[in-house]
mmCIF entry with sequence, helices, sheets and N, C-alpha, C, O atoms, coordinates in Angstrom:
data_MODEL
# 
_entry.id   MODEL 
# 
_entity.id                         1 
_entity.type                       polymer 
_entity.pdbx_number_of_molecules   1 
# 
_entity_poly.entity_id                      1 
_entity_poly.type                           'polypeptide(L)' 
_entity_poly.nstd_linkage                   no 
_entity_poly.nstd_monomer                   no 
_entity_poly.pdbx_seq_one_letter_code       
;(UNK)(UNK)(UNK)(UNK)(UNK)(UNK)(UNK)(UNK)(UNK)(UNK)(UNK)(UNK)(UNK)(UNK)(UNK)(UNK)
(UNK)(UNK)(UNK)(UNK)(UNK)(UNK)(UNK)(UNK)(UNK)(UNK)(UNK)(UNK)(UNK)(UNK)(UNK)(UNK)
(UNK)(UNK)(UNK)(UNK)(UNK)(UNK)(UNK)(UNK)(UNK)
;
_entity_poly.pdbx_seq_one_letter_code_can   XXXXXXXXXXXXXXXXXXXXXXXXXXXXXXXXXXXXXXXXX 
_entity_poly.pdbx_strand_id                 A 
# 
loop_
_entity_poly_seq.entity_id 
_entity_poly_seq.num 
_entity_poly_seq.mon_id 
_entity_poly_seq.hetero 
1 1  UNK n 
1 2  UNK n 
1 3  UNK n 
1 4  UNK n 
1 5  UNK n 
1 6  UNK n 
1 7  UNK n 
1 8  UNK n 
1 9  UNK n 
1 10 UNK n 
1 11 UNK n 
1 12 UNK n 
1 13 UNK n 
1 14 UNK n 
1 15 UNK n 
1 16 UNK n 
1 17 UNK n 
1 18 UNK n 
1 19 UNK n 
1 20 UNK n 
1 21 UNK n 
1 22 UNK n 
1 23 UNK n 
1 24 UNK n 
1 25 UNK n 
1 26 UNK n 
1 27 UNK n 
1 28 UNK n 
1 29 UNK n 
1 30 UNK n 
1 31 UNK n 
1 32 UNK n 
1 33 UNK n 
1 34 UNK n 
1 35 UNK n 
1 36 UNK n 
1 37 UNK n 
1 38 UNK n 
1 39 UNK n 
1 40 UNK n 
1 41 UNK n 
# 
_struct_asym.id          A 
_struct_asym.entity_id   1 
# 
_struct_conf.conf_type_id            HELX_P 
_struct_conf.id                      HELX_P1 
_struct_conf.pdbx_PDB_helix_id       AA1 
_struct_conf.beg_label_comp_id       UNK 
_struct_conf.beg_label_asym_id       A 
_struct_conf.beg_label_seq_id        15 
_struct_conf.pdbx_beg_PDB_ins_code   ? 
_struct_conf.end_label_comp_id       UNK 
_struct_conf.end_label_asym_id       A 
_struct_conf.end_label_seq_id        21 
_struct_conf.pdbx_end_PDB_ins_code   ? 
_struct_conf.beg_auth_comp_id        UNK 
_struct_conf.beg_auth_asym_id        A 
_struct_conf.beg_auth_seq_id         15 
_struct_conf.end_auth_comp_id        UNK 
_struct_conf.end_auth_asym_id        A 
_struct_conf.end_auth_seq_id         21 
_struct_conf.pdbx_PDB_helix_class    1 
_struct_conf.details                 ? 
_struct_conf.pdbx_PDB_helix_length   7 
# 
_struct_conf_type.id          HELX_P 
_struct_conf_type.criteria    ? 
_struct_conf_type.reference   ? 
# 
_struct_sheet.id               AA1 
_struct_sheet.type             ? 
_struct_sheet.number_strands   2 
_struct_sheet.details          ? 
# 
_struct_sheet_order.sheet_id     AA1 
_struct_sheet_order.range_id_1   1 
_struct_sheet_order.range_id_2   2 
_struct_sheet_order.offset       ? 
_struct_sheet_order.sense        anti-parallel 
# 
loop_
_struct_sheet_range.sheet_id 
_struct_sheet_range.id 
_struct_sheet_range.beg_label_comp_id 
_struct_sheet_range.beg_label_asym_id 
_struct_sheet_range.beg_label_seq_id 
_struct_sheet_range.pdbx_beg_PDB_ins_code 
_struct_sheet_range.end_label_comp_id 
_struct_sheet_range.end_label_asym_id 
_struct_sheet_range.end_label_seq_id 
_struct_sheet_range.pdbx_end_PDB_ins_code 
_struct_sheet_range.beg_auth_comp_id 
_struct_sheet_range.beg_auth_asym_id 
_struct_sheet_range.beg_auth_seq_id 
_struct_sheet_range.end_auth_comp_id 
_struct_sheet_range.end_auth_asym_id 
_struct_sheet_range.end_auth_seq_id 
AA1 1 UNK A 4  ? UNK A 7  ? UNK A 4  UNK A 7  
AA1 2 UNK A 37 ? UNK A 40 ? UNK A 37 UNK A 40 
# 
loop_
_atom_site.group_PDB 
_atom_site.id 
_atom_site.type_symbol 
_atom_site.label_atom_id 
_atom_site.label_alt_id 
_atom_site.label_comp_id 
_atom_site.label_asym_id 
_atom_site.label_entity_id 
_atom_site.label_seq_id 
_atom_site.pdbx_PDB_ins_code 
_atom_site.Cartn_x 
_atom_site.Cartn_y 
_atom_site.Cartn_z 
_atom_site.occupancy 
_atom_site.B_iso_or_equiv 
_atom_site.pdbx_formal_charge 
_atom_site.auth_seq_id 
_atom_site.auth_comp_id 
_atom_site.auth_asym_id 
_atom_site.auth_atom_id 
_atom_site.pdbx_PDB_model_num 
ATOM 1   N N  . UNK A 1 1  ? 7.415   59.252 -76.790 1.00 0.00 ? 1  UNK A N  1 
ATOM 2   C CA . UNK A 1 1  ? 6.000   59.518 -76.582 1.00 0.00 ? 1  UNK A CA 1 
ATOM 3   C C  . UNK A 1 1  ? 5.303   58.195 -76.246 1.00 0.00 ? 1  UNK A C  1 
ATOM 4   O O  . UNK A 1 1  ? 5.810   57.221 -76.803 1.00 0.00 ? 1  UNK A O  1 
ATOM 5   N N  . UNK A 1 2  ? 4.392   57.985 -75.562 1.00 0.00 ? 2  UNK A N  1 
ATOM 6   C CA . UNK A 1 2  ? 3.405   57.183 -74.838 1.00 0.00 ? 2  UNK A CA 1 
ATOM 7   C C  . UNK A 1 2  ? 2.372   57.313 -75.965 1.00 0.00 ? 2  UNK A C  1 
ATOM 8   O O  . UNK A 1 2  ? 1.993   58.328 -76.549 1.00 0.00 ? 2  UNK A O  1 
ATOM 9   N N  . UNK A 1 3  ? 1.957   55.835 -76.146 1.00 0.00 ? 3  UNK A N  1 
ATOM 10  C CA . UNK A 1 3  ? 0.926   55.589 -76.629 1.00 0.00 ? 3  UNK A CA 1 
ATOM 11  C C  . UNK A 1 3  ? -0.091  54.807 -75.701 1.00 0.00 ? 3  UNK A C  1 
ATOM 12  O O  . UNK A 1 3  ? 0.256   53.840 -75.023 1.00 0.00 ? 3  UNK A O  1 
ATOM 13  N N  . UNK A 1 4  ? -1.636  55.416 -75.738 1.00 0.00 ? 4  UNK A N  1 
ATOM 14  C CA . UNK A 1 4  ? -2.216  54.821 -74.495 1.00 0.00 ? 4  UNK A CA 1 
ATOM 15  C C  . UNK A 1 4  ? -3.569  53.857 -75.680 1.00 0.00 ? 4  UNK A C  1 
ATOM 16  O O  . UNK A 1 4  ? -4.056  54.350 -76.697 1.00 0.00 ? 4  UNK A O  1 
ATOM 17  N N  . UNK A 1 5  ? -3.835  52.661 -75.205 1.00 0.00 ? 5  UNK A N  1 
ATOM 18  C CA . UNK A 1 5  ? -4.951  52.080 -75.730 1.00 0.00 ? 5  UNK A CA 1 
ATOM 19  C C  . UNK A 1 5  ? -6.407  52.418 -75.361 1.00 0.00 ? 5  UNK A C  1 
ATOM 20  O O  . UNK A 1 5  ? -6.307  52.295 -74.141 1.00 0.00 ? 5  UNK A O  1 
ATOM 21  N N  . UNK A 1 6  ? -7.353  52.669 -75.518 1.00 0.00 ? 6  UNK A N  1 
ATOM 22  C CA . UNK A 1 6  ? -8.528  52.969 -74.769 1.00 0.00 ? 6  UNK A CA 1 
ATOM 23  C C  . UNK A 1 6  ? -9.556  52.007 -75.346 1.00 0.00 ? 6  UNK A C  1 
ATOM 24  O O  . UNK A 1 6  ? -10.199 52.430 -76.306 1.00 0.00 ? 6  UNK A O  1 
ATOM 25  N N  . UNK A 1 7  ? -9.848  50.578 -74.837 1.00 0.00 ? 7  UNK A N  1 
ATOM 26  C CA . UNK A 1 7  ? -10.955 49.846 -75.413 1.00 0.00 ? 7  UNK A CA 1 
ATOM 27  C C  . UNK A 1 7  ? -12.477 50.410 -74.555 1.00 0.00 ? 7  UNK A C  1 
ATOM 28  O O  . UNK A 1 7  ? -12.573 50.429 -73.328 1.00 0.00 ? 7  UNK A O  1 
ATOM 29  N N  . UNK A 1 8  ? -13.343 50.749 -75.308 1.00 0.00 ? 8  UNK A N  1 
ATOM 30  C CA . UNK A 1 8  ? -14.773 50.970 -74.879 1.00 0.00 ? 8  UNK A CA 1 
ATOM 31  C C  . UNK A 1 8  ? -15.236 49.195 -74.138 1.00 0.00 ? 8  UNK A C  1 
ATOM 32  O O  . UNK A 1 8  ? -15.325 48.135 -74.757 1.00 0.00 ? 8  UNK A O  1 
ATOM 33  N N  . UNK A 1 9  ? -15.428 49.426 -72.818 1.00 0.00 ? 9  UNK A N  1 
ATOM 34  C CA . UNK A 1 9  ? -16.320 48.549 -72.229 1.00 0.00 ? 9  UNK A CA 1 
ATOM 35  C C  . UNK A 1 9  ? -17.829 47.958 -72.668 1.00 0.00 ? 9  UNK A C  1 
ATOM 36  O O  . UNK A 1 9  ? -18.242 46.882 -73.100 1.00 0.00 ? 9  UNK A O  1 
ATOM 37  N N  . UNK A 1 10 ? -18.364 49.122 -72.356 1.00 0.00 ? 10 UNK A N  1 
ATOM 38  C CA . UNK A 1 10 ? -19.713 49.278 -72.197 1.00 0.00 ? 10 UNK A CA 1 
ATOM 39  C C  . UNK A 1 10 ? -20.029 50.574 -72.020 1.00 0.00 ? 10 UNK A C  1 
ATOM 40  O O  . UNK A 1 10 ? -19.157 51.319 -71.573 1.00 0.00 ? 10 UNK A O  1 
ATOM 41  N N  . UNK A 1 11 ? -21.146 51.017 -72.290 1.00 0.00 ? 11 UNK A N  1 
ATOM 42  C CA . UNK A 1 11 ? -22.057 52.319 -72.134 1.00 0.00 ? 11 UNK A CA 1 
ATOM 43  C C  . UNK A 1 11 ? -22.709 52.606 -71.438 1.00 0.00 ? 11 UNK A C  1 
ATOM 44  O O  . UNK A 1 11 ? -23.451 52.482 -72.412 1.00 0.00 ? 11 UNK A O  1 
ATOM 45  N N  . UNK A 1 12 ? -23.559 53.037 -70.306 1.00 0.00 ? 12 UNK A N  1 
ATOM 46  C CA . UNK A 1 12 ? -24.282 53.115 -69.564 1.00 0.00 ? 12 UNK A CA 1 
ATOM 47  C C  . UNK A 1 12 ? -24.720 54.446 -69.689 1.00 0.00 ? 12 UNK A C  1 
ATOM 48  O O  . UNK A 1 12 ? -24.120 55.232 -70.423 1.00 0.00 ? 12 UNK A O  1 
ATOM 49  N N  . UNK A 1 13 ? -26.062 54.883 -68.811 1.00 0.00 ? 13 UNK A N  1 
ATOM 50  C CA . UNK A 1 13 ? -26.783 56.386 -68.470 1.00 0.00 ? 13 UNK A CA 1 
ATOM 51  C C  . UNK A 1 13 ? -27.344 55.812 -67.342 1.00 0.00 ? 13 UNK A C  1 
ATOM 52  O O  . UNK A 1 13 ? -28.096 54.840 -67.409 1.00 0.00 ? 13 UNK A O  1 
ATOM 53  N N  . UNK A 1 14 ? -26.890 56.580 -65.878 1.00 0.00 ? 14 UNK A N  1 
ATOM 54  C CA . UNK A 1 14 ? -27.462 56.466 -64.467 1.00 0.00 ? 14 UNK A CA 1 
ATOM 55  C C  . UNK A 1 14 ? -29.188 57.260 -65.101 1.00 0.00 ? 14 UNK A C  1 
ATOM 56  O O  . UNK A 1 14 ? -29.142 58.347 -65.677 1.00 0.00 ? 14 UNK A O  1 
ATOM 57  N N  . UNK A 1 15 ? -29.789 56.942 -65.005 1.00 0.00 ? 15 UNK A N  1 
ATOM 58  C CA . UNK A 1 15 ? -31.388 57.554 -65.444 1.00 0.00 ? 15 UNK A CA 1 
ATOM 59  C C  . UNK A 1 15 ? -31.566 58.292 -64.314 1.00 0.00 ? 15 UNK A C  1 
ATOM 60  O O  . UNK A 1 15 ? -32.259 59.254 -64.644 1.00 0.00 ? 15 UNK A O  1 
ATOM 61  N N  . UNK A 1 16 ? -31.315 58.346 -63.195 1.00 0.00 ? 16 UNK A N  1 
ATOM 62  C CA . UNK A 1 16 ? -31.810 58.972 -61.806 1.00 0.00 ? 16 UNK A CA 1 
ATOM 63  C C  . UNK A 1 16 ? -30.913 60.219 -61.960 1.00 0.00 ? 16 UNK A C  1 
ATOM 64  O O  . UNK A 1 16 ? -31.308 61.357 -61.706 1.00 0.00 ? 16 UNK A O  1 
ATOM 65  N N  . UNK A 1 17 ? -29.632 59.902 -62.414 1.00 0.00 ? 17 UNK A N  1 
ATOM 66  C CA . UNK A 1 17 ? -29.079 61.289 -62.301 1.00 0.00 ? 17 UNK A CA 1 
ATOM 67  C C  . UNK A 1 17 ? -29.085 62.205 -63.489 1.00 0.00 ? 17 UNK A C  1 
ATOM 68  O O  . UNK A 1 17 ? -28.803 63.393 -63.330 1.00 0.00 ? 17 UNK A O  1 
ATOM 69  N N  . UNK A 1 18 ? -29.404 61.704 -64.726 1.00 0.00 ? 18 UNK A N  1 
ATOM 70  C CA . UNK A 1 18 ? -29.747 61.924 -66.228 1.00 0.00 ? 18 UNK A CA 1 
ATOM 71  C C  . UNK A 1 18 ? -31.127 63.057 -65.471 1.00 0.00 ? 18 UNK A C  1 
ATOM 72  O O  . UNK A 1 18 ? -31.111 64.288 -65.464 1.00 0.00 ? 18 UNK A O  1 
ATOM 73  N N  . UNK A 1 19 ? -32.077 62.258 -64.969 1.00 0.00 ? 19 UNK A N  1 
ATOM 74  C CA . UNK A 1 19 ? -33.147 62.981 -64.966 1.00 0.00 ? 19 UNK A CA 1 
ATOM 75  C C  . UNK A 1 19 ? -32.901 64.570 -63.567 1.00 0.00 ? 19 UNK A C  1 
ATOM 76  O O  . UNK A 1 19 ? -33.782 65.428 -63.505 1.00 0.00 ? 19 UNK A O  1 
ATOM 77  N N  . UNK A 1 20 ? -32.135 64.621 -63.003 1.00 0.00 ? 20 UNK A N  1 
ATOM 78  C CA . UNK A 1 20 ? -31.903 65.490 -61.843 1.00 0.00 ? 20 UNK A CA 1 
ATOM 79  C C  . UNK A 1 20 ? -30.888 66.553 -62.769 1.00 0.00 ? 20 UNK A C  1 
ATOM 80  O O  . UNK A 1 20 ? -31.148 67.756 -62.809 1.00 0.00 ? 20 UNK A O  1 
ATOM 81  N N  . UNK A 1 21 ? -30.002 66.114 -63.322 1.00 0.00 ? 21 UNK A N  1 
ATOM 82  C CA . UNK A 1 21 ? -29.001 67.441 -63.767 1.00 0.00 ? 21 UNK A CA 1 
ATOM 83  C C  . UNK A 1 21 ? -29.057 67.113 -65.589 1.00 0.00 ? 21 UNK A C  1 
ATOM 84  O O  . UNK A 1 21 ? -28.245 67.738 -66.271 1.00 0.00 ? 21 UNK A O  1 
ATOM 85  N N  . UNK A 1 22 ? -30.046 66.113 -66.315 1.00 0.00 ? 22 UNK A N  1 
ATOM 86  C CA . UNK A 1 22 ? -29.525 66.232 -67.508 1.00 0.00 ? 22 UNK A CA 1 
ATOM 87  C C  . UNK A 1 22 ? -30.447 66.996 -68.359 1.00 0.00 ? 22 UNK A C  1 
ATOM 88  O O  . UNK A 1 22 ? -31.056 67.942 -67.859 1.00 0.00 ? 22 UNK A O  1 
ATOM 89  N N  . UNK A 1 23 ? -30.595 66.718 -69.455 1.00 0.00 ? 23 UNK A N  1 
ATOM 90  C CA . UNK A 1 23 ? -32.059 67.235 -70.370 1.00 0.00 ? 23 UNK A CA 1 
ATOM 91  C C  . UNK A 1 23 ? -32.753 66.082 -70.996 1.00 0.00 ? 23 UNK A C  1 
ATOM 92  O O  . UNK A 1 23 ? -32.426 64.988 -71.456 1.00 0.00 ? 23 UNK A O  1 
ATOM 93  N N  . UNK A 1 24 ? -33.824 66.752 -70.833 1.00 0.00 ? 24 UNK A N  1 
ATOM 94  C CA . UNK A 1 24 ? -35.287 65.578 -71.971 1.00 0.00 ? 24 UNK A CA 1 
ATOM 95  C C  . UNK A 1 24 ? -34.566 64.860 -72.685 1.00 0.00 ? 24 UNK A C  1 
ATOM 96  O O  . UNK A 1 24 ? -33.537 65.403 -73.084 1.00 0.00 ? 24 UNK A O  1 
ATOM 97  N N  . UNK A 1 25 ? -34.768 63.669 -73.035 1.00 0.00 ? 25 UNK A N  1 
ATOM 98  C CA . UNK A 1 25 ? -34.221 62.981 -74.251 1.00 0.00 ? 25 UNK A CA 1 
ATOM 99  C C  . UNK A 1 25 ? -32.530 62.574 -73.854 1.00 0.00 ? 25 UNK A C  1 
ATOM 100 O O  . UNK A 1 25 ? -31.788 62.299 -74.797 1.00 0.00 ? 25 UNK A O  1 
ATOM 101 N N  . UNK A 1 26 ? -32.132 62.557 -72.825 1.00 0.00 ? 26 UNK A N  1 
ATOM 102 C CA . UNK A 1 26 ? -30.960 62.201 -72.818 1.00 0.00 ? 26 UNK A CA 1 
ATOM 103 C C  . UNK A 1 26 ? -30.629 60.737 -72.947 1.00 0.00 ? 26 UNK A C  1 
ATOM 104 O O  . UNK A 1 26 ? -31.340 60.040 -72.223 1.00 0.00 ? 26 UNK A O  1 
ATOM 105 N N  . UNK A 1 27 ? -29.874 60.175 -73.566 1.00 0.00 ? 27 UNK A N  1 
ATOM 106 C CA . UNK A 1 27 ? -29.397 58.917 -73.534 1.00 0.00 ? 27 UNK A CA 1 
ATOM 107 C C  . UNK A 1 27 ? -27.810 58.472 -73.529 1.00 0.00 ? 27 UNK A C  1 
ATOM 108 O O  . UNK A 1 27 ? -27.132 59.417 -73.932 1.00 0.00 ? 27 UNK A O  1 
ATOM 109 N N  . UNK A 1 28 ? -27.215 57.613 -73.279 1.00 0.00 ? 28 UNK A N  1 
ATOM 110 C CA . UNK A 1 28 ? -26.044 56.888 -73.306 1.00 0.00 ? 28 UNK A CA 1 
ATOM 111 C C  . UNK A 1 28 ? -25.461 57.572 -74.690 1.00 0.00 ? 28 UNK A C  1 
ATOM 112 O O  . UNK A 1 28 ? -26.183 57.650 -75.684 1.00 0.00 ? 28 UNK A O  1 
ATOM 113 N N  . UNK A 1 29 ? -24.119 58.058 -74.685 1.00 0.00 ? 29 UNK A N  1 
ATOM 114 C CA . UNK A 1 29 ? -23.276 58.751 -75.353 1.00 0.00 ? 29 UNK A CA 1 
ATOM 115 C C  . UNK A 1 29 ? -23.753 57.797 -76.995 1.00 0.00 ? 29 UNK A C  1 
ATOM 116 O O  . UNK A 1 29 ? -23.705 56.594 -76.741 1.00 0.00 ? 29 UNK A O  1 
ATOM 117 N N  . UNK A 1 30 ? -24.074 57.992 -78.157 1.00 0.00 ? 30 UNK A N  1 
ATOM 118 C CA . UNK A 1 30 ? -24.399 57.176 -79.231 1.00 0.00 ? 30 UNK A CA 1 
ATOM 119 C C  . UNK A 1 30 ? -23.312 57.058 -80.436 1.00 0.00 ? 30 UNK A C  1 
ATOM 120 O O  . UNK A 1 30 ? -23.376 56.330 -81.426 1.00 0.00 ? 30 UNK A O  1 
ATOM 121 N N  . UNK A 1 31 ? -22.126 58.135 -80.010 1.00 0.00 ? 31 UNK A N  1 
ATOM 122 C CA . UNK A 1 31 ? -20.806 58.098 -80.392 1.00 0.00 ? 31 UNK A CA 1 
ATOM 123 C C  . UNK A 1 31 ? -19.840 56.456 -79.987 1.00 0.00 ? 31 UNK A C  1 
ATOM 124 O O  . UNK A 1 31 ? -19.189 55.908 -80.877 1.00 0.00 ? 31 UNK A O  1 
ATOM 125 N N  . UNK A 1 32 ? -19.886 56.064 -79.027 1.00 0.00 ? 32 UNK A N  1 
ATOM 126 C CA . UNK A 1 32 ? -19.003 54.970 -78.309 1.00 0.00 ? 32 UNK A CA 1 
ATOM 127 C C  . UNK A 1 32 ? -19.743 54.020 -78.454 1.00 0.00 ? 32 UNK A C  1 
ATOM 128 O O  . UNK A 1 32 ? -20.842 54.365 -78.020 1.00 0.00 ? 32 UNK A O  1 
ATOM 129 N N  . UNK A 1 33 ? -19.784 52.804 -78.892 1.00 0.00 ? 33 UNK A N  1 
ATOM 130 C CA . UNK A 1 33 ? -19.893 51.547 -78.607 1.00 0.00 ? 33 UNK A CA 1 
ATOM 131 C C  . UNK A 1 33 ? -19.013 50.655 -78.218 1.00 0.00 ? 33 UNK A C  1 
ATOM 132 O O  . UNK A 1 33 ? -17.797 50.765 -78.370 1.00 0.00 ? 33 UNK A O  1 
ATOM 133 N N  . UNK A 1 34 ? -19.784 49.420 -77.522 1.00 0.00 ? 34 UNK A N  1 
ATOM 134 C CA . UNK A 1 34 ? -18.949 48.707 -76.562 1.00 0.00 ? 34 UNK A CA 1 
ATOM 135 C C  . UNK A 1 34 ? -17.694 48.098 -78.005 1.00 0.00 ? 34 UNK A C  1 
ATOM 136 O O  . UNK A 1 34 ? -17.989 48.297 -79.183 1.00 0.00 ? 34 UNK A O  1 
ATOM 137 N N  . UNK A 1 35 ? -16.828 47.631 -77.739 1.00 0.00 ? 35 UNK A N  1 
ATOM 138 C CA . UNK A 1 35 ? -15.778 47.368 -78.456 1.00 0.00 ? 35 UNK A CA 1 
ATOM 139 C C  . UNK A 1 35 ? -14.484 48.661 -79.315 1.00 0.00 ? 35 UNK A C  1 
ATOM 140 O O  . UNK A 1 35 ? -13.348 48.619 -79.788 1.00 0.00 ? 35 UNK A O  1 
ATOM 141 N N  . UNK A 1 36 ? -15.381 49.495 -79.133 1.00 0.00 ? 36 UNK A N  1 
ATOM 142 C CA . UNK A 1 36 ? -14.318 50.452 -79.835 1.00 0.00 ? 36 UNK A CA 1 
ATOM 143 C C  . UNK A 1 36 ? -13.070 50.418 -79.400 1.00 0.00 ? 36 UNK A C  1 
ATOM 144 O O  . UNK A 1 36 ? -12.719 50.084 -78.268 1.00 0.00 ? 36 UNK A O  1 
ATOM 145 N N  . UNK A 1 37 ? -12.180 50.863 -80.547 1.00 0.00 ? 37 UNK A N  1 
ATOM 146 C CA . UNK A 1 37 ? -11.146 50.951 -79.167 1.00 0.00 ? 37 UNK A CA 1 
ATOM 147 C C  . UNK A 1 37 ? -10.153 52.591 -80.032 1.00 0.00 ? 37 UNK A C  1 
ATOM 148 O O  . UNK A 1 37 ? -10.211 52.771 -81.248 1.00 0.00 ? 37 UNK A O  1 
ATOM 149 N N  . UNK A 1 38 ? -9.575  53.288 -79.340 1.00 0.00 ? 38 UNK A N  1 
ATOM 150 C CA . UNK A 1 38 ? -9.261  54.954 -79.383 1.00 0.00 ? 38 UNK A CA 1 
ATOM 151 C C  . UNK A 1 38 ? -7.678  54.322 -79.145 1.00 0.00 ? 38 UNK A C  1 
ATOM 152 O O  . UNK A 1 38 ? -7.281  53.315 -78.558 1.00 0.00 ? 38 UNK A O  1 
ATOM 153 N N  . UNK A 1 39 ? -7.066  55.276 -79.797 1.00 0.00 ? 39 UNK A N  1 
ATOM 154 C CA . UNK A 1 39 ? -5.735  55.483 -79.372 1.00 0.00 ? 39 UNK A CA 1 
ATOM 155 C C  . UNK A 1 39 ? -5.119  57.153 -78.686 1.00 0.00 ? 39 UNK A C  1 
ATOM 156 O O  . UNK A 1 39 ? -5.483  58.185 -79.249 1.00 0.00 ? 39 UNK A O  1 
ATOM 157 N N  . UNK A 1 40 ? -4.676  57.179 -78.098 1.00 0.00 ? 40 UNK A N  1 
ATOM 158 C CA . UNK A 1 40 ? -3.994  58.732 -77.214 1.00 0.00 ? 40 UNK A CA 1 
ATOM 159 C C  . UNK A 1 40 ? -2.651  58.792 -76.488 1.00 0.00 ? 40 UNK A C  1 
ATOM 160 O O  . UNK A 1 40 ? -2.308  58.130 -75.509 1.00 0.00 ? 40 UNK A O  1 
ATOM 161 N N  . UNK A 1 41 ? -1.991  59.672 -77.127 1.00 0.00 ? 41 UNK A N  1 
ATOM 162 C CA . UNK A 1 41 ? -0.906  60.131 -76.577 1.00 0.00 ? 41 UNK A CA 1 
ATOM 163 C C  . UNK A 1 41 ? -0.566  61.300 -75.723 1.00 0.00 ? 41 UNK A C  1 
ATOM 164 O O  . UNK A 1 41 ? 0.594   61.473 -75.347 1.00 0.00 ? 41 UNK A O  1 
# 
């Protein structure tokens, strides 16, 4: 089995497209911060 690393970069929200397909109050995922890092197989 494969083990995959996943370090969080950075976070971002495009605001132009947030505001065309998202809802009120949307912001950058508040689960992920930059440094995290996930493991997946």
């Amino acid at each position: 089995m494969t083990v995959v690393k996943i370090t969080v970069l950075e976070t971002s929200l495009d605001k132009e497209l947030a505001a065309e397909y998202g809802i009120d109050g949307l912001t950058a995922c508040p689960m992920m911060k930059a440094g995290d890092v996930f493991y997946a197989d």
